[in-house]
N, C-alpha and C positions, 0 to 999 in steps of 0.2 A: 349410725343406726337410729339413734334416737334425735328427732329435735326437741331445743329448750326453749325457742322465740316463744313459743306460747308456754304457760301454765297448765298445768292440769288444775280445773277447778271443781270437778268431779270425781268421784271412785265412786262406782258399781261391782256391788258382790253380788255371785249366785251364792244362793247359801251351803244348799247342800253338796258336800264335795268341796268346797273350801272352806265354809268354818267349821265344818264337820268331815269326819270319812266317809260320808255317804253312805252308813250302815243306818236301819231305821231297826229300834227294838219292840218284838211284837210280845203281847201275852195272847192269849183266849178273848181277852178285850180287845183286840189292836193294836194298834200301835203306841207305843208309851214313852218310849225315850229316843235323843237324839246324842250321839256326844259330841261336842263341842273342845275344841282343841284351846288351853288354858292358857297360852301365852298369848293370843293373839289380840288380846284385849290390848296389851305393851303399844302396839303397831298402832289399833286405832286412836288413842288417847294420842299416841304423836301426830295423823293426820291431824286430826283436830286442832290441835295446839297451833298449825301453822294454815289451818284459815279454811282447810279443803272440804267441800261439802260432799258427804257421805249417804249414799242408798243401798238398800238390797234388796234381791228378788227372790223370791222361791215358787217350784212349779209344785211341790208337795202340799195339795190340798188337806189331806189324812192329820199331815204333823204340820199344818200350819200353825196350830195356835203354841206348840210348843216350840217350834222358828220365834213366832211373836214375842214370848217372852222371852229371847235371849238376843234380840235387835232390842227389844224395847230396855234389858239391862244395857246397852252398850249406846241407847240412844241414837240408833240407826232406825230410819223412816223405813220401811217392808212395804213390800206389794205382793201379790201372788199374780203370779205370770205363769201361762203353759210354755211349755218348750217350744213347741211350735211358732209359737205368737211371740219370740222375744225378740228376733229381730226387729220385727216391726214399732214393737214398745219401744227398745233403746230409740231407737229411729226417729222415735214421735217425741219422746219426752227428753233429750239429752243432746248437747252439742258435740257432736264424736269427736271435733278435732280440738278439744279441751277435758276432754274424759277419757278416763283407765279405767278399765274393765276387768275383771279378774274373776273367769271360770272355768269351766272343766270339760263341759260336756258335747255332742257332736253338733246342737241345735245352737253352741256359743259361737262357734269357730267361726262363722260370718262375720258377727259382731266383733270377736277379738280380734280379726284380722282389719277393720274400718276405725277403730278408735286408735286417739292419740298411741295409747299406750294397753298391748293387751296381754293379760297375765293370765298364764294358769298353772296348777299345782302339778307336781312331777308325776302323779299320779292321776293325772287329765285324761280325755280321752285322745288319742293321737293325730282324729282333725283339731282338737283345740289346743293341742302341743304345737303342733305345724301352723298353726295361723296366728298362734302367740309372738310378741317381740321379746317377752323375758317368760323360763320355766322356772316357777323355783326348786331348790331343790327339795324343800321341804312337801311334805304332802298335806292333801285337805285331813283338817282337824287336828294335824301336829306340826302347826306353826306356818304354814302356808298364807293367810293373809298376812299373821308381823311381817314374814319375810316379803311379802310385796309390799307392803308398807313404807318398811324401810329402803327398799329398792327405788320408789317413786321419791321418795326425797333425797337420795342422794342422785338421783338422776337429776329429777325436776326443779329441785330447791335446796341444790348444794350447800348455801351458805345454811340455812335452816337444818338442815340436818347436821354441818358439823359444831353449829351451835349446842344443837339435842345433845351432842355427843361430849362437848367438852362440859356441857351443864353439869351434867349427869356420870361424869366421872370413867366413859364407855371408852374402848378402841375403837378405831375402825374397822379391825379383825375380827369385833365382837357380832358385826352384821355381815 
């Protein structure tokens, strides 16, 4: 199902619906908060560690700047993308057949189904479940990126991942 001749040297996140549950909080002012799923900071610090360069996109204009500051904690570069326009962006700026993708929604499913490797959360939308190579089980905002995280290294970078794991005291059972 999966090949490993090449690397993934890429991960692209949509934001909303995988570092988040896709709920946006409004007052009488708009929109104010996002929530953001607390383990999955775990996941990104291991891409990192083993060389993989990381993006994300969001098509949330309203709550972009509050996406902004929780890529810019996590030191993930952001872009704002419409739905519509994403295929075309992956298309243009990213080498599909060395990039994982990992989203949720009807406008990804193109894309997830043309790159290396395409993720989305159990909670996706059901073209981007069908076009995905791995669901996880976890959902957007409660754990959904770790668990693709950890998914792409022990797929992609086996030795790397049971490295992480013996470092670090983990089972294999524990991802």
């Amino acid at each position: 199902m999966f090949e490993v001749e090449q690397k993934i040297k890429n991960v692209l996140f949509d934001v909303d619906g995988v570092f988040t549950d896709g709920s946006f909080y409004y007052s009488a002012d708009g929109k104010i908060l996002k929530k953001f799923g607390p383990e999955d900071g775990d996941g990104i610090r291991f891409l990192k560690s083993i060389g993989v360069k990381l993006s994300a996109i969001s098509a949330d204009h309203r709550g972009f700047e509050i996406t902004r500051s929780r890529m810019s904690d996590l030191k993930i570069p952001l872009e704002l993308v419409s739905e519509p326009e994403r295929h075309a962006y992956i298309s243009q700026h990213f080498d599909l057949s060395s990039l994982a993708f990992v989203a949720d929604g009807i406008f990804d499913a193109k894309s997830l189904g043309e790159v290396r490797c395409g993720i989305a959360p159990s909670n996706a939308s059901r073209a981007a479940k069908r076009a995905a190579n791995f669901i996880t089980s976890a959902r957007g905002g409660e754990g959904a990126v770790a668990e693709a995280a950890f998914f792409i290294g022990r797929q992609y970078f086996p030795s790397n991942f049971e490295n992480f794991i013996v470092e670090n005291g983990f089972n294999e059972t524990d991802f």
